[in-house]
N, C-alpha and C positions, 0 to 999 in steps of 0.2 A: 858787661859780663856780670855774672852773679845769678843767686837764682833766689828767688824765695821761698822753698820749700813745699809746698803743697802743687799739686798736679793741674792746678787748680787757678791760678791767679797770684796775688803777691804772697800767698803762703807756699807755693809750687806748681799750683795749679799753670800757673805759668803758661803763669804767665805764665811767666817773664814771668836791645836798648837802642844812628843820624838818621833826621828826615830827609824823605825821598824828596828831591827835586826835581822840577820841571826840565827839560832841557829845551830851551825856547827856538835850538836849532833844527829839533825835528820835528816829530809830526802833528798834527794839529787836528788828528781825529780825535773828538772826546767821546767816551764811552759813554752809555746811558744813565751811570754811578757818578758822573763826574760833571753832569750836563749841567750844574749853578755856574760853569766856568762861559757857557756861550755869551750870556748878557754882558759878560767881561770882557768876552774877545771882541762884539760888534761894538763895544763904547771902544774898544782901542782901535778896533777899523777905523771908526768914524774920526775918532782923534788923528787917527794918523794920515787921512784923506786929506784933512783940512793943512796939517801942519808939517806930513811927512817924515822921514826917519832918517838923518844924519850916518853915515857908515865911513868909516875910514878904509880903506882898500888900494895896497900898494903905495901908499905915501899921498894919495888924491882922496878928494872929499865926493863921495858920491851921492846924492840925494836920494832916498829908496822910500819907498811909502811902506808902512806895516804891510798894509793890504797885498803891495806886490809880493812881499816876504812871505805868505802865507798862500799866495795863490802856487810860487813854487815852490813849496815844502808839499801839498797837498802829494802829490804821487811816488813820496818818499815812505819807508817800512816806516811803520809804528817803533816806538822805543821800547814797547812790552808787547811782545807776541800774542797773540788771541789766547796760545796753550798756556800761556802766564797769568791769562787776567783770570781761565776758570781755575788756574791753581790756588789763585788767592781766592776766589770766591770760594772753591772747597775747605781752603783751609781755614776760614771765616768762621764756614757752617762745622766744621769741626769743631774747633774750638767754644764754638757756643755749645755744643751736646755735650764734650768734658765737663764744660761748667754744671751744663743740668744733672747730666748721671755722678757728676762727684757730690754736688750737693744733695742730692736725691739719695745718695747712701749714707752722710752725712748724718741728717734729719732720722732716715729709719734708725741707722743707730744712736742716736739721739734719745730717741722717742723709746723705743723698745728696752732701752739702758733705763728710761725716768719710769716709765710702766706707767702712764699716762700723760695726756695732753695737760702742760705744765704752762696755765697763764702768756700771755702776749709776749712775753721778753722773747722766747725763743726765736717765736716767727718773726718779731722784729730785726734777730741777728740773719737768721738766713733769706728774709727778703732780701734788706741790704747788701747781704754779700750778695745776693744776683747782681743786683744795682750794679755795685763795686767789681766783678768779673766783666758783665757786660759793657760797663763804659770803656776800663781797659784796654777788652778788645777790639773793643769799634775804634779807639785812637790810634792804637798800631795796624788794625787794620788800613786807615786811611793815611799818616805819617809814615809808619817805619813797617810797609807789607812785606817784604821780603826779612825782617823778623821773625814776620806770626808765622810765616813759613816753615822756617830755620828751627823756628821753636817746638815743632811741631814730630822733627826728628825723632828717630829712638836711637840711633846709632850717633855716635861724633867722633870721629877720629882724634885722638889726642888729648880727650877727656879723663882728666886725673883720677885714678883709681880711690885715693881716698875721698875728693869729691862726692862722685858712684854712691859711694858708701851713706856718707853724709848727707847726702838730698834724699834717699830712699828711706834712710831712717826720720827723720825731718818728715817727708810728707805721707810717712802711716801715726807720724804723732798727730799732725793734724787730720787729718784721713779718719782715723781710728779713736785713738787714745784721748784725743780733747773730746767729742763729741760723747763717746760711753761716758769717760769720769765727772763728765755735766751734768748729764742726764742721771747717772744714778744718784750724783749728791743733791742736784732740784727736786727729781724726783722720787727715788723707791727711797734715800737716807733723809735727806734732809742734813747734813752735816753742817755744813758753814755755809748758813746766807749772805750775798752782799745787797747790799739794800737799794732800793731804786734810786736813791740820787748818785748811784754813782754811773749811771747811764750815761747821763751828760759827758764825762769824762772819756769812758767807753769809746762814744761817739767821738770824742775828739782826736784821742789814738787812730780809731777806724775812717777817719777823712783822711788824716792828715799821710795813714797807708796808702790810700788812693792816689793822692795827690804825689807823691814820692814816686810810687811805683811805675806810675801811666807816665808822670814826667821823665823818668830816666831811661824806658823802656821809648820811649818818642824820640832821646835825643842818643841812642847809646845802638846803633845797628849791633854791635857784637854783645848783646843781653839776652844770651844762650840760658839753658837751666845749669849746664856745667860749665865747671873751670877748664878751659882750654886755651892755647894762644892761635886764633884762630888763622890761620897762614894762607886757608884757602880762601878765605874769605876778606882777603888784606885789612888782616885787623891791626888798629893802630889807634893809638891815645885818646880816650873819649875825659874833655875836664869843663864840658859847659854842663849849664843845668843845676841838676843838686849834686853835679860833682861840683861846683865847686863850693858844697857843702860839705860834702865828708866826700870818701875815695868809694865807697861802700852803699850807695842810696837804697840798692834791693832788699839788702840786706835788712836795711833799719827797717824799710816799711816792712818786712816780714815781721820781724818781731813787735812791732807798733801793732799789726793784724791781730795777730793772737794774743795780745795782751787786752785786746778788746773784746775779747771773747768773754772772760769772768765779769768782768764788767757791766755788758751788755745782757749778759743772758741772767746772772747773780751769782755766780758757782764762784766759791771761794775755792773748794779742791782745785778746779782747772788749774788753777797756777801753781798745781806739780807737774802735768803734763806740757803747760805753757812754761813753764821756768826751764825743763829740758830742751825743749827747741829753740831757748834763746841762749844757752850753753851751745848747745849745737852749729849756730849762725856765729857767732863771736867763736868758737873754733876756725867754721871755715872761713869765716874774716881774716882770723888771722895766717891761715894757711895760702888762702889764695893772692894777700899782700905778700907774701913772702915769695910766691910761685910770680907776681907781676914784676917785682923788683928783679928776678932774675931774669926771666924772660920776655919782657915787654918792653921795648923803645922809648924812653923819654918818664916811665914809671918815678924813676927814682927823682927824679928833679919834678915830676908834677906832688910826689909824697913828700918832698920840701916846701912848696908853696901850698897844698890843704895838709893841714898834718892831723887831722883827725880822721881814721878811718871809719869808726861806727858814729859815734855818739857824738854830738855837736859840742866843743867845751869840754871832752873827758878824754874821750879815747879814740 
């Protein structure tokens, strides 16, 4: 659960949290997306031809070869219906046009904020955030699909009103308000340069978003954009991963994003617009710990074993 603010990826774009498993009892058609698994199954035929498969059944030891296990499963349903796999493919390709049309308005107000084409840094931040969306999504697309689905929602039943509040403002800051106040200080003011060595650093914020966000969103099925306790969707304790870093992973990597922003591009001003949206995350940090403790099973005793909810060693 959590969101990251932007509509977008770990700022809201949102992303965007358990990986989909196999279930080895059903069916064994692999779709065209999924065909590196054939040269898998004919080494396990083959394996299992020569040395066969042990099955316990009723208190007796039965000898069962893979092969035969698979010959009757063949005329069994699929475990994802056909009208599922194009919902994921649609909601794939959706997701990848959010990314372009939000970055794509992004850069125009960028650019028309700076009142001209303002040196490599810019394109450097908004290539990478392609990079950084795209990879993203291809990871939940292929681990945690019925996510990018979820995620994809407009409506949630049971989504906290002040939440609502809190991710729409969040992601017209980054939306909006980072992208002008960069552009006019790089460009038409020139107000506060930050200087190119601190790229490097930038960059290290901005992986380390990545790396947080796609991992919490791979091992966290209920990594909605809002706070809800999701009932319908038998939500229930998520504490592997970088939860068992802080209680909060999206969260950080959001403000790790946008902190890479000034950074990356040189805008000192940015970090009034960026200092708001980390006010913003650290509010509903701490609103939606407060809403898991009451409402979530097992919360309070996982909030005694990580006891940091944002920040690793602080808070």
């Amino acid at each position: 659960m959590g969101s990251v603010g932007f509509v977008v990826g770990p700022t809201g774009f949102e992303p965007t949290t358990s990986t989909r498993k196999s279930d080895p009892s059903r069916s064994v058609s692999i779709p065209p997306s999924e065909g590196f698994l054939i040269p898998i199954l004919l080494l396990a035929h083959m394996i299992s031809r020569a040395n066969g498969y042990l099955i316990a059944s009723k208190g007796k030891a039965e000898a069962v070869t893979l092969a035969q296990m698979l010959s009757q499963r063949q005329n069994k349903p699929r475990v994802v219906p056909e009208i599922d796999n194009k919902r994921l493919r649609a909601a794939g390709i959706k997701s990848l046009l959010l990314i372009c049309v939000m970055l794509v308005l992004q850069m125009i107000l960028f650019f028309i904020s700076a009142g001209h084409v303002v040196g490599p840094r810019p394109w450097t931040f908004f290539g990478a955030s392609f990079v950084h969306y795209t990879i993203s999504t291809a990871v939940l697309y292929k681990l945690n699909p019925e996510l990018l689905v979820e995620r994809l929602k407009r409506k949630r039943e049971g989504s906290k009103l002040w939440d609502e509040i809190l991710m729409r403002v969040s992601n017209l800051l980054v939306l909006i308000a980072i992208p002008v106040v960069t552009g006019l200080d790089i460009g038409r003011f020139q107000w506060l340069e930050i200087g190119v060595q601190f790229v490097a650093l930038g960059f290290a914020f901005f992986i380390t978003s990545t790396v947080l966000i796609t991992w919490a969103m791979a091992v966290n099925p209920h990594f909605e954009a809002t706070v809800r306790i999701q009932k319908n969707r038998g939500h229930k304790l998520i504490s592997s991963g970088p939860y068992k870093i802080v209680r909060h992973p999206g969260y950080l990597a959001g403000i790790l994003y946008t902190l890479s922003i000034p950074l990356i591009i040189g805008s000192g001003f940015a970090f009034i617009p960026v200092g708001i949206y980390a006010i913003l995350f650290i509010i509903r940090t701490s609103l939606e710990d407060r809403t898991l403790h009451k409402e979530l099973d097992g919360y309070s005793e996982y909030a005694r074993q990580v006891k940091r909810k944002l920040f690793p060693g602080i808070w």
